[in-house]
Every structure is written in C-alpha cells, then in structure tokens.
C-alpha positions as a Python dict, from the first residue, in 0.01 Angstrom:
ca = {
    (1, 'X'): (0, 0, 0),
    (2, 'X'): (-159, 339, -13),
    (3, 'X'): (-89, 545, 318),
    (4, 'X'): (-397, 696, 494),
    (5, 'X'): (-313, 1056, 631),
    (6, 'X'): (-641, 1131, 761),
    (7, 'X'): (-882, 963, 907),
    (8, 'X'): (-1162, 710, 873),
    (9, 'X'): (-1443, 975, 881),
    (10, 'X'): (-1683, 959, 555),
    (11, 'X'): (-1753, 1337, 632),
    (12, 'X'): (-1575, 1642, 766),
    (13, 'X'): (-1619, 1731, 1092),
    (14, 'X'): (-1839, 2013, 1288),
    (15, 'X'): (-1563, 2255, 1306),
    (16, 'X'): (-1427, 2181, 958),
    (17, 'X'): (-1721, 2276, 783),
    (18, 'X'): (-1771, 2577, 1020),
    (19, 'X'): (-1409, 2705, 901),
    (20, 'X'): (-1479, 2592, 561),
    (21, 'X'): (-1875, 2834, 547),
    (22, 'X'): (-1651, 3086, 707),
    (23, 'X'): (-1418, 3124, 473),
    (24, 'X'): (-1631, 3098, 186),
    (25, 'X'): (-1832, 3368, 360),
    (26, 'X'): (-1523, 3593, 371),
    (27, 'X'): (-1431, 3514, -10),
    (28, 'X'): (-1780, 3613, -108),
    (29, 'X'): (-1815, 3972, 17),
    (30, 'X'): (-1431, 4054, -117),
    (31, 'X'): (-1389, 3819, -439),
    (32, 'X'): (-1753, 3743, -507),
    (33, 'X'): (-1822, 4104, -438),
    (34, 'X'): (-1560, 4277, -644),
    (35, 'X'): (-1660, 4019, -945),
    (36, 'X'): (-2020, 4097, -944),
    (37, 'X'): (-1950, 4486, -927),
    (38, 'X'): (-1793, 4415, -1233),
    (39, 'X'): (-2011, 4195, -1425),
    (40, 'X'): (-2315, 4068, -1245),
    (41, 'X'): (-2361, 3734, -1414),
    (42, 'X'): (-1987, 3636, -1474),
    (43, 'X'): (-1955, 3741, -1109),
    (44, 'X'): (-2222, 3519, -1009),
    (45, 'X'): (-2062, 3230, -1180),
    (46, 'X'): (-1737, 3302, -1005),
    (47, 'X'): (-1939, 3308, -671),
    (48, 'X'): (-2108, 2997, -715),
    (49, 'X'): (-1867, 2763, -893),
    (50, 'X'): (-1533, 2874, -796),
    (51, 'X'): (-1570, 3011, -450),
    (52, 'X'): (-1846, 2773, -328),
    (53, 'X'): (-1858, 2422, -499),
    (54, 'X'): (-1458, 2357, -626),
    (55, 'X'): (-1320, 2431, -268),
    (56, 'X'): (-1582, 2199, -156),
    (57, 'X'): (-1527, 1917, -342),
    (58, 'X'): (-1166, 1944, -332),
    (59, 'X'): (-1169, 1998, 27),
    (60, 'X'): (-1337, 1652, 15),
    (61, 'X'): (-1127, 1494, -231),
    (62, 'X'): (-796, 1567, -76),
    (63, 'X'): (-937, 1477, 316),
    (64, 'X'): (-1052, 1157, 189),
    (65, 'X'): (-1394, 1250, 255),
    (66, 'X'): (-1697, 992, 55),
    (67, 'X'): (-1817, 1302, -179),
    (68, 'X'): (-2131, 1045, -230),
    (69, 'X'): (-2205, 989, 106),
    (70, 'X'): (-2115, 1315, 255),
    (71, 'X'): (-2378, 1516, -19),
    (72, 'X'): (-2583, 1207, -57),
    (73, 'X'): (-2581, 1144, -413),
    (74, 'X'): (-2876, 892, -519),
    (75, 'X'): (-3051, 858, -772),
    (76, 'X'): (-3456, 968, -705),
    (77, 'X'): (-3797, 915, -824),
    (78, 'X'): (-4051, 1065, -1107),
    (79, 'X'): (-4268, 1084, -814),
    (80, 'X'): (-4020, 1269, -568),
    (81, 'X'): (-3968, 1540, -861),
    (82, 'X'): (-4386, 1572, -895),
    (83, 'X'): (-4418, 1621, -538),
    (84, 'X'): (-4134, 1831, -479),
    (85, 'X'): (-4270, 2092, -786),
    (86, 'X'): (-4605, 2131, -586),
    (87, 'X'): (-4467, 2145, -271),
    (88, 'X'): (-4235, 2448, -376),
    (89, 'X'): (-4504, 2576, -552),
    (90, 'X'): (-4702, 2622, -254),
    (91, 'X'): (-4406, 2680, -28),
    (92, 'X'): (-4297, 3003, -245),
    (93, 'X'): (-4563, 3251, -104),
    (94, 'X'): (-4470, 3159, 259),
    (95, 'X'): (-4095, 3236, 215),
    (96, 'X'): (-4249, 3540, 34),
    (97, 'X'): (-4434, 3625, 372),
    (98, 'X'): (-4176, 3564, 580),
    (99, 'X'): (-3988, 3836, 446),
    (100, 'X'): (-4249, 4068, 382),
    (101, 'X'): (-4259, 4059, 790),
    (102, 'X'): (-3902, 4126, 809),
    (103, 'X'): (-3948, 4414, 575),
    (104, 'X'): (-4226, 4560, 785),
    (105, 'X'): (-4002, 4527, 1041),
    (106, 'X'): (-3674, 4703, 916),
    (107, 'X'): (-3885, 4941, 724),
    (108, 'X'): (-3951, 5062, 1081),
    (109, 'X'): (-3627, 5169, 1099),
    (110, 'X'): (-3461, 5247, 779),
    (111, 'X'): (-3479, 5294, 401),
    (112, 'X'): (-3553, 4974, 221),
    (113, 'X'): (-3304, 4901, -76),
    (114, 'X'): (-3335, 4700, -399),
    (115, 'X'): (-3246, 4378, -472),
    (116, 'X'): (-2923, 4335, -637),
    (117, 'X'): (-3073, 4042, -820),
    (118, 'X'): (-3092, 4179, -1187),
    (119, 'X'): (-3431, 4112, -1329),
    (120, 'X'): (-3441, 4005, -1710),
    (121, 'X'): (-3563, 4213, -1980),
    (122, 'X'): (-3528, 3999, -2287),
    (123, 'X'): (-3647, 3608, -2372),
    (124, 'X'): (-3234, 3595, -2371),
    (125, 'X'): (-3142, 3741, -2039),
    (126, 'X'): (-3459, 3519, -1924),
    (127, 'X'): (-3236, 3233, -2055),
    (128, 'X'): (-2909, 3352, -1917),
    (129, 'X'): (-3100, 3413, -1564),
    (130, 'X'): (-3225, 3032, -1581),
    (131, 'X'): (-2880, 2928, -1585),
    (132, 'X'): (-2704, 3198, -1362),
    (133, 'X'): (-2958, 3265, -1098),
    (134, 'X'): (-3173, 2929, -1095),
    (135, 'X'): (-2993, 2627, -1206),
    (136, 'X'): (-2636, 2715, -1081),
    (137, 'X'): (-2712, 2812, -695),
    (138, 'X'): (-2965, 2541, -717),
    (139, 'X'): (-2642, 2325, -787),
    (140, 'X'): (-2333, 2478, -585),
    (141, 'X'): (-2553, 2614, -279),
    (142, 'X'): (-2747, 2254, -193),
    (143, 'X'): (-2435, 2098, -171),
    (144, 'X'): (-2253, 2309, 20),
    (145, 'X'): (-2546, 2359, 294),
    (146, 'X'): (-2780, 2083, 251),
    (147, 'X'): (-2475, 1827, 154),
    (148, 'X'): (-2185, 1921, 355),
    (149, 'X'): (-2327, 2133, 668),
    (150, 'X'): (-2614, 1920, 728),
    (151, 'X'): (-2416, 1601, 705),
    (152, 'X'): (-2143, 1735, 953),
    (153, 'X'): (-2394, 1889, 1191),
    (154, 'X'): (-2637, 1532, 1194),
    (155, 'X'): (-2444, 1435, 1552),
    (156, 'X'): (-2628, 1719, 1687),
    (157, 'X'): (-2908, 1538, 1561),
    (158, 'X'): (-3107, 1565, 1215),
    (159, 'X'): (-3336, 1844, 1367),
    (160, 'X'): (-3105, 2045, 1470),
    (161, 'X'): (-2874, 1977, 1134),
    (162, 'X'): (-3168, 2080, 915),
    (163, 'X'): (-3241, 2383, 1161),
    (164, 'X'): (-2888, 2529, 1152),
    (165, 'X'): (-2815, 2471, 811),
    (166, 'X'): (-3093, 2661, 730),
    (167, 'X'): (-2992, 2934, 951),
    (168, 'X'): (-2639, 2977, 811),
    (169, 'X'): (-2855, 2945, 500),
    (170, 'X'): (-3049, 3254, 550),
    (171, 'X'): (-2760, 3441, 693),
    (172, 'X'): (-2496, 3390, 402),
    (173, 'X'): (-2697, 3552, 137),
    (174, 'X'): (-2602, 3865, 356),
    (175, 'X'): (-2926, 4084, 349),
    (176, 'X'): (-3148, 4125, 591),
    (177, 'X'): (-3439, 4170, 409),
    (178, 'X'): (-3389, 3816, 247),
    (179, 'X'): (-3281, 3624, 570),
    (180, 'X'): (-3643, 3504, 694),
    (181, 'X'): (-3756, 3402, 377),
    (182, 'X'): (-3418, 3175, 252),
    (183, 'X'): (-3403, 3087, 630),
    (184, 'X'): (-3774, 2901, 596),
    (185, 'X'): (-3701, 2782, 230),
    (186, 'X'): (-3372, 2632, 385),
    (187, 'X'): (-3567, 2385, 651),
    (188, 'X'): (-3790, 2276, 347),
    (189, 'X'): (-3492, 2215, 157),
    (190, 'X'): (-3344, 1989, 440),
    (191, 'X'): (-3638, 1806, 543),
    (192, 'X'): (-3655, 1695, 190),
    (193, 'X'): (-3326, 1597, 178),
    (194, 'X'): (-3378, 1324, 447),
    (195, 'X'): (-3725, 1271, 295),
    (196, 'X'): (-3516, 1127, -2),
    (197, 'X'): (-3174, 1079, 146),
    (198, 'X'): (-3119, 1216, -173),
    (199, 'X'): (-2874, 1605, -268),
    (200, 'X'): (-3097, 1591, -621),
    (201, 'X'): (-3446, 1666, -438),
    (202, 'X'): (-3307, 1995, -282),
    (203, 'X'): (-3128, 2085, -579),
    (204, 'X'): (-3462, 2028, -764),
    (205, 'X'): (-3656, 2248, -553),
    (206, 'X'): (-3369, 2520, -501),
    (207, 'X'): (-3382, 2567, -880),
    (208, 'X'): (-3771, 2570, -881),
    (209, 'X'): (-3796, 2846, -602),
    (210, 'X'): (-3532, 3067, -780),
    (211, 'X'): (-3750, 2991, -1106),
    (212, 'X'): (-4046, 3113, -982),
    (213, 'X'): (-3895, 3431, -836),
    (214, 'X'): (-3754, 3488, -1149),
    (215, 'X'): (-4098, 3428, -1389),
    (216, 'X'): (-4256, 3615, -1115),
    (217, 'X'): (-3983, 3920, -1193),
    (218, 'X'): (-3984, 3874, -1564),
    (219, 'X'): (-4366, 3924, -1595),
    (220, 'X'): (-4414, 4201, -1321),
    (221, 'X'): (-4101, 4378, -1530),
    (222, 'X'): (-4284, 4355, -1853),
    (223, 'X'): (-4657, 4478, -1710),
    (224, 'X'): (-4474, 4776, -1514),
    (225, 'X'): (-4589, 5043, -1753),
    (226, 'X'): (-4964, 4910, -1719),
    (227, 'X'): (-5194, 5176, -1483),
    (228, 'X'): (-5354, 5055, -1145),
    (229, 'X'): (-5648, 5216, -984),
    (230, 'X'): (-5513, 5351, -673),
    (231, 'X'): (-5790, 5535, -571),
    (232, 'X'): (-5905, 5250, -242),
    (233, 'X'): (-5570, 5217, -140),
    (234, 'X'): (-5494, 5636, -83),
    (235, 'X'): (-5752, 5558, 243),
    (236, 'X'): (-5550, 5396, 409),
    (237, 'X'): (-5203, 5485, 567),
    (238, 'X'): (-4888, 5291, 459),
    (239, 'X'): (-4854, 5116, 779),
    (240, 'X'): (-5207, 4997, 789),
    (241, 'X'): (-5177, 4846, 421),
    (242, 'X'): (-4832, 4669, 519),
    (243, 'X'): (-5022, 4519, 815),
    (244, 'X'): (-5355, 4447, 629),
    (245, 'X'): (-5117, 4289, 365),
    (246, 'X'): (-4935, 4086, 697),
    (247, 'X'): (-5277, 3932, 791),
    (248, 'X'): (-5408, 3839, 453),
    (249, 'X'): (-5054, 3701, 365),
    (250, 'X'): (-5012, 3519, 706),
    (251, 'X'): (-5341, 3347, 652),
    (252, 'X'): (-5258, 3270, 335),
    (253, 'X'): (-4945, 3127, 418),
    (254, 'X'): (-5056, 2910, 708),
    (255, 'X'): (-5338, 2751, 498),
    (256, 'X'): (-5077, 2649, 257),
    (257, 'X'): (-4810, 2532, 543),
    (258, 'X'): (-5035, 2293, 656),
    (259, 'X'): (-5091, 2151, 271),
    (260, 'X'): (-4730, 2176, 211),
    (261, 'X'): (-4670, 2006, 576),
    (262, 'X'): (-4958, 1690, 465),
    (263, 'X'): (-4741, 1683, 98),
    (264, 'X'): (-4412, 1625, 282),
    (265, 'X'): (-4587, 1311, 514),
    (266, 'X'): (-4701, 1166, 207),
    (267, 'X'): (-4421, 1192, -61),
    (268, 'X'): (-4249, 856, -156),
    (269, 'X'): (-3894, 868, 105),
    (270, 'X'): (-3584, 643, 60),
    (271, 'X'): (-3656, 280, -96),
    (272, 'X'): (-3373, 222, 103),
    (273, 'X'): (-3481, 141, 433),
    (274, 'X'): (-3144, 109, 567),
    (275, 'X'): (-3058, 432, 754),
    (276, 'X'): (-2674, 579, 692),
    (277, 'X'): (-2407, 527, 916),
    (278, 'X'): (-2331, 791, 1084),
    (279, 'X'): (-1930, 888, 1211),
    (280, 'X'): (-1881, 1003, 1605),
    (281, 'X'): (-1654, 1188, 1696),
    (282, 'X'): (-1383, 979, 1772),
    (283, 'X'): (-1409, 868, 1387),
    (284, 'X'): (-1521, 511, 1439),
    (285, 'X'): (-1850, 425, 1256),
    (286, 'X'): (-2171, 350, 1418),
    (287, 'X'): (-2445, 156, 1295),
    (288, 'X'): (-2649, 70, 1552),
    (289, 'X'): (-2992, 215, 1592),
    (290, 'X'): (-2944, 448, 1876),
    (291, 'X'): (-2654, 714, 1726),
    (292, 'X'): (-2450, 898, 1892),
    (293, 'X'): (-2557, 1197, 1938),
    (294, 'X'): (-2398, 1529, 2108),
    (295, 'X'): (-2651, 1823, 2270),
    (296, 'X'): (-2471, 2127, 2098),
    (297, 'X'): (-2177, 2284, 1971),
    (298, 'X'): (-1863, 2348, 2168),
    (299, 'X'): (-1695, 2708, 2197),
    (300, 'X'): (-1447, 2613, 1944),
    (301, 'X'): (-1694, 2471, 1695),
    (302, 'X'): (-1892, 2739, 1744),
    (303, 'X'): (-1617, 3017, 1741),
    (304, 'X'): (-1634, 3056, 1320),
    (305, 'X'): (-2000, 3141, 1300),
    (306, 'X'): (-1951, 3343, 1591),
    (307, 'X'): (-1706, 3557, 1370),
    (308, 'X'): (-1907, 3471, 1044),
    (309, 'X'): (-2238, 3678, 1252),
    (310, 'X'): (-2036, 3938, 1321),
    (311, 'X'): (-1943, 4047, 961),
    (312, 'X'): (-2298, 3958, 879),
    (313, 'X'): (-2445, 4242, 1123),
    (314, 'X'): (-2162, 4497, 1059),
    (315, 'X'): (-2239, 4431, 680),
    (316, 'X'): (-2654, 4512, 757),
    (317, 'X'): (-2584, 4800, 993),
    (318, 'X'): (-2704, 5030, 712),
    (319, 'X'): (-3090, 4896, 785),
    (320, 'X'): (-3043, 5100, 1114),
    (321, 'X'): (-2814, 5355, 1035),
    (322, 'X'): (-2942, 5485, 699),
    (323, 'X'): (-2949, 5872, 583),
    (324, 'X'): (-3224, 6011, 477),
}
C-alpha cells in the first residue's frame, strides 16, 4: 500500500505558492539575469522553462499535488479560441494605455530606458521571437500565475485570486514601466480562465498579446528609416502631447473596455456546469455550494511578497534616482 506523506490537498497552499513566486523571483534577477546578459534568447529559455515551469511541476509532482486540477487542464472550444483572439485584440491597446500613463508618470521623474525585449530584424529572428518571446511565456508564465497562484489564492475568493495574481503578475516582470500594462492584461487573463475553467484559454491569449507586440515591433523596426512631418507637433510642448496622447488613448481605451467587457459576458464558459471542489484549509474537500472562504492573507502568508516587493522597488529605484 502506497504511503501518503502529504496531504489530501489537490493544490498547494497560500503560503506555498507565495515561497514558491518568491523564489522564482529571486532565481530570475541572479540566474535568469546572468543567462540573458549572455545570450538573450537562450537566456530567455532558461528563464521560462527551467526556472519557472520544471520547479513548478515538480514541486507538484513530488507534493502530490493534481497538476490537472491545480492548472486546470481541459480541453476548450473553436469558439473560446475565436473569442479570445478578438478580445485580445481589442484588449492590447488598453494594456498599451495603461502603461503609457505610468510612463507619463515616471517620466516625471527620471530618464525613461529601453526595453530589453530584443526586437527582430529578419523573417528568422521573427520566427525565433514567435517561439522565445510569444509561445514559451505564453506557456510557462499562465501556469505558474494563472494555474498555480490563482488556484491557491481562490479561498480568498475568485476575485480576489484573479486580482492578486495579476498583481504579482505585473510586478515579476520587474520594470516599472511595464507593471500597469501586464498588471491589466493579467485580470483579463484570469477572468478567462474561470470563463473556461480552462489553463489553454490564457495561454492562448498570453501568446496572442506577446504576438501582437511583437508584429507591432517588427513592422515599426522595418518603417524606422521612413520621414514624418513633424512640423504640427513642434507647437506643442512635450508634456502637452503626452497628455493630449493620455486623453485620446484613454478614450480609446474605455470604448474598447466596454466591447471587450460585453465579449467576455457572451463567450461560450465551461460545458461543465459542475463547479470545482475547492480544498480549505484544514485539507478536507468541500463541495457544497457556499465555499469556504477566508477575508485575506495572514502575516505569514503574506511575509514572501512582502520580501518579493521589496527587491522589486530596490531593483526600480533607478526611475527616481537616475543621472542625467
């Protein structure tokens, strides 16, 4: 008879995934760092599929953990994929706008830097970037934050599981000038995720959203050297064009919110009617209607993030301490 060593739980626990995003988040800026300073893509790889998704799944493998029920692997719809391709379609200029206003805002304050994303040059290293920059975090990052965060944090309730996940989201790609935007894609990602009950949806769209920011890269790369009539623009002041471009953007982006909000309410959910069961705390199962459900976080649970926010901001001081 096979000996249990852990217990009954089908998913880790608050605090274990907190310790788990930590340490991935520490293995990332030292490991992940040192590999990309050394070879971008190949470092990239390393990041996503060696320091994010194996410890993962082993993590889950060796605690017993249901790796189908804790990243919700089922099978989805024609349909689903359809809707979800419009829906990030439309959703890509508001995560766009969302960081534009955190731009404006640390522009205020600092030089702005590039993005360390390398932008492709070639039909090949267009190829290479599908695979590196769209299809493999579209893989190794949904199930680490839309799979295991957002099941252990679902006690808290699935608002707050789709909120924080996002957040932690937003955070670990440890720039502050891409926090709002990942941060707003990350809640999408998660609604749709209990939309379907379904890990493939966000994976779907995850790899769509990093597609389009790469096209969108590719193109703009290639149609650098054409000229642009500046002459309207050298009226008005930098500051009023960033907040000119604010309004039209922030119109822009609530008009397409509110499709993107009516595409959500009408895209096909779970055949499966049945909701999950869901593990308290003690680690007996629950089925009944009314979950269990817990109001926050305690210190403890809490304390990882606590540290993980810490190396975030002393990792961004540079946005308000930068030399001319």
């Amino acid at each position: 008879m096979r000996k249990v060593l852990f217990s009954k739980r089908e998913s880790p626990t608050i605090l274990e995934s907190n310790i788990l995003y930590l340490l991935i988040g520490l293995a990332l800026i030292t490991i992940g760092s040192i590999a990309q300073s050394i070879d971008i893509y190949i470092g990239l790889l390393i990041t996503e599929y060696i320091i994010i998704l194996i410890p993962i799944l082993l993590y889950l493998k060796i605690k017993g953990y249901s790796i189908r029920k804790t990243l919700r692997i089922k099978n989805v719809s024609f349909k689903q994929i359809i809707y979800t391709l419009v829906i990030m379609l439309l959703s890509y200029p508001i995560g766009v706008f969302f960081n534009y206003i955190g731009i404006i805002f640390l522009s205020k304050y600092g030089k702005l830097l590039s993005s360390p994303v390398p932008i492709p040059n070639s039909a090949k290293e267009f190829i290479l970037g599908l695979i590196v920059l769209s299809i493999t975090p579209g893989i190794c990052e949904e199930i680490m934050f839309r799979g295991m965060l957002m099941k252990s944090y679902e006690p808290l309730g699935k608002k707050k599981a789709i909120i924080y996940s996002a957040i932690l989201f937003g955070i670990f790609h440890f720039n502050l000038q891409n926090l709002l935007g990942p941060t707003f894609l990350g809640i999408i990602f998660g609604v749709l995720a209990y939309k379907t009950n379904s890990i493939i949806i966000p994976i779907i769209a995850h790899m769509i959203n990093n597609l389009i920011a790469l096209s969108i890269g590719f193109y703009a790369d290639r149609m650098g050297d054409i000229s642009v009539d500046n002459s309207n623009t050298m009226l008005m002041t930098e500051e009023q064009m960033m907040l000119t471009g604010a309004i039209v953007m922030g119109l822009v982006a609530v008009v397409l919110g509110f499709i993107v909000y009516r595409l959500i309410l009408s895209m096909p959910g779970d055949e499966d009617k049945n909701s999950e069961a869901v593990w308290d705390v003690e680690g007996e199962i629950n089925t009944s209607p009314r979950l269990y459900r817990r109001r926050n976080m305690d210190i403890i649970e809490s304390f990882p993030l606590f540290l993980f926010l810490i190396i975030f901001l002393f990792f961004n001081y540079k946005y308000f301490f930068m030399i001319e």
